[in-house]
KENU-576276 format. One record per atom (N, C-alpha, C): residue in one letter; y, x, z. Coordinates in steps of 0.02 Angstrom, whole numbers, plus 50000, padded with zeros to 5 digits. Last residue first. Layout:
REM residues N
AYXZ;...
END
This chain:
REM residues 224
X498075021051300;X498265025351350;X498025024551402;X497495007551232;X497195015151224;X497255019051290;X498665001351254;X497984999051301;X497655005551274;X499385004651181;X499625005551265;X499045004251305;X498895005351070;X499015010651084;X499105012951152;X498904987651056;X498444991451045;X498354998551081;X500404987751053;X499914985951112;X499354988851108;X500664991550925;X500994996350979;X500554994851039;X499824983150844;X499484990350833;X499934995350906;X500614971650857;X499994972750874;X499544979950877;X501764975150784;X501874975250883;X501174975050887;X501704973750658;X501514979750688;X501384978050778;X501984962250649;X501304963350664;X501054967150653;X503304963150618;X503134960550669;X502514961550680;X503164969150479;X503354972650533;X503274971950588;X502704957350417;X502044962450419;X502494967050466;X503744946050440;X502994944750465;X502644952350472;X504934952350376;X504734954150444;X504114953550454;X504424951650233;X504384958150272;X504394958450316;X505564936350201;X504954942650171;X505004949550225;X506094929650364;X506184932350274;X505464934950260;X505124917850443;X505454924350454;X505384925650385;X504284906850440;X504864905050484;X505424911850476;X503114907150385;X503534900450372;X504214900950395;X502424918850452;X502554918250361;X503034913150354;X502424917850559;X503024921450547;X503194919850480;X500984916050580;X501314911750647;X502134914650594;X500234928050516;X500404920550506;X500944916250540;X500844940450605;X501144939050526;X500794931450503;X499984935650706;X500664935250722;X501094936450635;X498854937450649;X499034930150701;X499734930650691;X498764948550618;X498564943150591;X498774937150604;X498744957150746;X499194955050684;X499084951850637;X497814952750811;X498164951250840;X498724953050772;X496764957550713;X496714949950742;X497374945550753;X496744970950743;X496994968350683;X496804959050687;X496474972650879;X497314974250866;X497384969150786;X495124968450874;X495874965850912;X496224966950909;X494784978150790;X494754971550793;X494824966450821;X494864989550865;X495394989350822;X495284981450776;X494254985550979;X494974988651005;X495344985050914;X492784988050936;X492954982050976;X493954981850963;X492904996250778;X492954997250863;X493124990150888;X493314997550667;X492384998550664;X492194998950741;X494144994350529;X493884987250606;X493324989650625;X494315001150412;X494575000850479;X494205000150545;X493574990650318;X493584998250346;X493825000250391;X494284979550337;X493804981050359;X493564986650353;X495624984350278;X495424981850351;X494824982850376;X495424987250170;X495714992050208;X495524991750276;X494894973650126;X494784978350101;X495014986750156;X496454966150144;X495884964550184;X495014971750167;X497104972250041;X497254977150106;X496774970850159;X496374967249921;X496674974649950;X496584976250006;X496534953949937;X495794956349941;X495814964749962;X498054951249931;X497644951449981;X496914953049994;X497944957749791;X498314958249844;X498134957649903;X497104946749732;X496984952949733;X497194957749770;X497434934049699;X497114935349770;X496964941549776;X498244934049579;X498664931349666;X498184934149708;X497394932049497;X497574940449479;X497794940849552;X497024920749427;X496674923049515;X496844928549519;X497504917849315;X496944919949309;X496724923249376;X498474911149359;X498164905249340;X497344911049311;X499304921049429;X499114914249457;X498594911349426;X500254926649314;X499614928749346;X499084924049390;X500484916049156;X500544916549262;X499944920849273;X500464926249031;X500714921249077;X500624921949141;X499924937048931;X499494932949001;X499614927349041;X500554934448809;X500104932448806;X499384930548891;X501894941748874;X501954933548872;X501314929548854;X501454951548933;X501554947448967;X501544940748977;X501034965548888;X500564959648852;X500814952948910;X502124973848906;X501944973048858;X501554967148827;X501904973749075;X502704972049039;X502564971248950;X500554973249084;X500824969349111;X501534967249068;X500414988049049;X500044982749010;X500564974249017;X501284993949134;X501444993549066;X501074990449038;X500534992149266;X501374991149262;X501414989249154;X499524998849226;X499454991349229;X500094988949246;X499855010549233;X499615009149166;X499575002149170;X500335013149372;X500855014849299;X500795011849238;X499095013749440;X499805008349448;X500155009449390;X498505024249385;X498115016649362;X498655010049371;X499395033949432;X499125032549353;X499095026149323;X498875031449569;X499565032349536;X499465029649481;X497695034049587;X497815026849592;X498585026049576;X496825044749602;X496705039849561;X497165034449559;X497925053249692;X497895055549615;X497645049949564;X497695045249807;X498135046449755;X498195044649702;X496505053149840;X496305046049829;X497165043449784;X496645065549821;X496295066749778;X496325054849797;X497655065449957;X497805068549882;X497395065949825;X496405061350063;X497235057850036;X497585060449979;X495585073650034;X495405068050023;X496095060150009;X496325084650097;X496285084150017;X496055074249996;X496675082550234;X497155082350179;X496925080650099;X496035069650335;X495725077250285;X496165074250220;X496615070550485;X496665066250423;X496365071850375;X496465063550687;X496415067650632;X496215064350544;X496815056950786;X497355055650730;X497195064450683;X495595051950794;X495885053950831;X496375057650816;X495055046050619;X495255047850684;X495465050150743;X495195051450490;X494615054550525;X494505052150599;X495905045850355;X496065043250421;X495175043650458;X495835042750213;X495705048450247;X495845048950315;X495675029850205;X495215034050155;X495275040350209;X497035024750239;X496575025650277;X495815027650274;X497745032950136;X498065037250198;X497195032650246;X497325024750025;X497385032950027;X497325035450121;X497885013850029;X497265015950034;X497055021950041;X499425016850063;X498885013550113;X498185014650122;X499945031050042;X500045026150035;X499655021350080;X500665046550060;X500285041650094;X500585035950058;X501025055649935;X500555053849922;X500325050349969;X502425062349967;X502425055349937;X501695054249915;X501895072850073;X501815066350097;X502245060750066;X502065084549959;X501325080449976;X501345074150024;X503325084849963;X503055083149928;X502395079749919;X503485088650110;X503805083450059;X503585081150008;X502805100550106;X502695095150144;X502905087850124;X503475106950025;X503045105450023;X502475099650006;X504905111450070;X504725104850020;X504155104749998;X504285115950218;X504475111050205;X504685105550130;X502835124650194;X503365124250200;X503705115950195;X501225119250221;X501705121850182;X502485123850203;X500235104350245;X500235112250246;X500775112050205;X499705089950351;X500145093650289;X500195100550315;X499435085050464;X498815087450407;X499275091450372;X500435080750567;X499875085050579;X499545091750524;X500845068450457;X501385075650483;X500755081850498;X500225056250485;X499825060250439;X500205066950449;X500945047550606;X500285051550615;X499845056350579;X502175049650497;X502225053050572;X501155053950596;X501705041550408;X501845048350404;X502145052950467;X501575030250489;X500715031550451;X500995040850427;X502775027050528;X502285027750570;X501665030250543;X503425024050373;X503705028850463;X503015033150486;X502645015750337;X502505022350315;X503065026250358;X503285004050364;X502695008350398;X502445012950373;X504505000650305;X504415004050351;X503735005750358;X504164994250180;X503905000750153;X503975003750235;X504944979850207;X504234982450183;X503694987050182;X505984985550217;X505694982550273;X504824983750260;X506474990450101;X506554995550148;X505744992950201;X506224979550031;X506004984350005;X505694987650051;X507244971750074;X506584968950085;X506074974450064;X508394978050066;X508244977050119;X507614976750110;X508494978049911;X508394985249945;X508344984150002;X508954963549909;X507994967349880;X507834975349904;X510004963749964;X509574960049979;X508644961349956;X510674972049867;X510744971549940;X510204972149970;X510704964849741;X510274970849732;X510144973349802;X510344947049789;X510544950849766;X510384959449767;X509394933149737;X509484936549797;X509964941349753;X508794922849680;X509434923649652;X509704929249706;X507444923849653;X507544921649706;X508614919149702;X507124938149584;X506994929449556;X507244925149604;X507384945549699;X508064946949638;X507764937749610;X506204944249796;X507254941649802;X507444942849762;X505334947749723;X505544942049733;X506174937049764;X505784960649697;X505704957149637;X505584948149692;X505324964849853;X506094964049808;X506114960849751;X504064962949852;X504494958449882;X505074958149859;X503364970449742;X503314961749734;X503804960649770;X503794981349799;X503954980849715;X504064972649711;X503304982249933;X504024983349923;X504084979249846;X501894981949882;X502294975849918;X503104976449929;X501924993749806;X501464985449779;X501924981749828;X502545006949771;X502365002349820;X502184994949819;X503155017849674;X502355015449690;X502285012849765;X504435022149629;X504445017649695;X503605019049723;X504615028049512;X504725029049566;X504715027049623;X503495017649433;X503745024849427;X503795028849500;X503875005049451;X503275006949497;X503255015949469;X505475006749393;X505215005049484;X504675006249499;X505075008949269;X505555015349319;X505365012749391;X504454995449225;X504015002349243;X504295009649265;X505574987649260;X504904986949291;X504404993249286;X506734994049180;X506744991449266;X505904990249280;X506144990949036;X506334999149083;X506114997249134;X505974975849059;X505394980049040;X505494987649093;X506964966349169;X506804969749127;X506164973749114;X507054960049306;X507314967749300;X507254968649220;X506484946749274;X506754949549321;X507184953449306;X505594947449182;X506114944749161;X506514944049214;X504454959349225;X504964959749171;X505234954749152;X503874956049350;X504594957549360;X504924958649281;X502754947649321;X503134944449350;X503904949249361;X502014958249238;X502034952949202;X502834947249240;X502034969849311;X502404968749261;X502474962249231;X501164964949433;X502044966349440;X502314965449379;X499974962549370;X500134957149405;X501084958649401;X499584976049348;X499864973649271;X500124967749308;X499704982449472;X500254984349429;X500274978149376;X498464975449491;X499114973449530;X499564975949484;X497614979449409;X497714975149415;X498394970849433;X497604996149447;X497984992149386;X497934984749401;X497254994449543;X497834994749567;X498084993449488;X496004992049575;X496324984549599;X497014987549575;X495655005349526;X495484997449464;X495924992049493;X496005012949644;X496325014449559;X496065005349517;X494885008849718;X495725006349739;X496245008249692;X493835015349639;X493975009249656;X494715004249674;X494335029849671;X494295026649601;X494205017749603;X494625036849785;X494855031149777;X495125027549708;X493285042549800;X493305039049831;X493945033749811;X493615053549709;X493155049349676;X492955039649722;X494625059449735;X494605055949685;X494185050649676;X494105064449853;X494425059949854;X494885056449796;X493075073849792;X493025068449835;X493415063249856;X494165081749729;X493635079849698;X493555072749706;X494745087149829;X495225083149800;X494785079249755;X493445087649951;X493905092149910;X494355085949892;X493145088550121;X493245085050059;X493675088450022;X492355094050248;X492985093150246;X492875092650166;X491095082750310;X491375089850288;X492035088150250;X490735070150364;X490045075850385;X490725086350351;X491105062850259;X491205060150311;X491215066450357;X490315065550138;X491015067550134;X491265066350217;X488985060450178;X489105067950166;X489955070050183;X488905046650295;X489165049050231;X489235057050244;X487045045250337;X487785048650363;X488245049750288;X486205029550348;X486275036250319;X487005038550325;
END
């Protein structure tokens, strides 16, 4: 059966409603950050960062160079590294946006991951509202599990020990397979896979997932 929303251009509705799910993993994760960055950074510091930051793997990686004894340098690197691909995911989303320029700006602090491949139509077409309205659910839900997290911390302890660790990766495996619906793009995502394992032991935080971008550039050359 044909998804409807698939079939027509989506309100903000629709893409609320679509990324009410990736809203529940995201409190999760948020409350996962607060629990592990408020003796890090502090309480403030943990919910001004998923505040302004809302990036799950920037947030964890830098917080893991500051625990790390890293310095403020050193976590705004891993941050940066981290968060590069949203280069590339806002260069192919550029197209969709309407407006003037602070607009535009504005509406493209709403690509994130789940969002941007929620609405990812292909042929690098993107239905604006539907990336807005997947957002809209999942900001919030980061904010509120940021603050559960920094509040009920010391009664959760290790996230670890309640499997909160695999959630993260259930995420953006989650993304993936949505994705993976072409011979092509289950070889590209193979091929980064491979290559952010082969890196996890040997390269800081963040190169591994930059490096396995090069899988998605081959990917593109073999497209052409």
């Amino acid at each position: 059966m044909a998804d409807p929303v698939a079939e027509r251009s989506a309100t903000i509705r629709d893409g609320i409603r679509a990324g009410l799910p990736f809203g529940a993993a995201a409190v999760l994760l948020g409350l996962s950050f607060g629990v592990v960055a408020r003796p890090v950074m502090g309480p403030d510091g943990a919910i001004v960062m998923s505040a302004f930051v809302f990036a799950g793997a920037a947030q964890f990686g830098s917080t893991a160079v500051l625990a790390a004894g890293g310095g403020a340098a050193a976590a705004i690197v891993a941050g940066v590294l981290l968060n590069a691909r949203f280069l590339a995911m806002g260069v192919a989303y550029a197209g969709s946006l309407r407006g003037g320029p602070l607009r535009r700006a504005a509406e493209g602090q709403a690509v994130v991951d789940a969002s941007w491949a929620l609405a990812n139509r292909g042929g690098g077409r993107f239905d604006r509202n539907l990336l807005l309205g997947a957002t809209i659910a999942q900001y919030p839900a980061w904010q509120v599990g940021t603050v559960l997290g920094v509040v009920f911390g010391d009664a959760i302890g290790d996230p670890k020990d309640l499997g909160l660790g695999a959630i993260f990766p259930a995420f953006f495996l989650a993304l993936l397979v949505e994705e993976a619906s072409t011979a092509r793009a289950r070889m590209v995502a193979l091929g980064g896979a491979a290559i952010a394992l082969a890196l996890v032991p040997l390269a800081p935080p963040g190169v591994p997932i930059i490096a396995a971008c090069l899988a998605a550039v081959v990917g593109g050359w073999w497209r052409a």
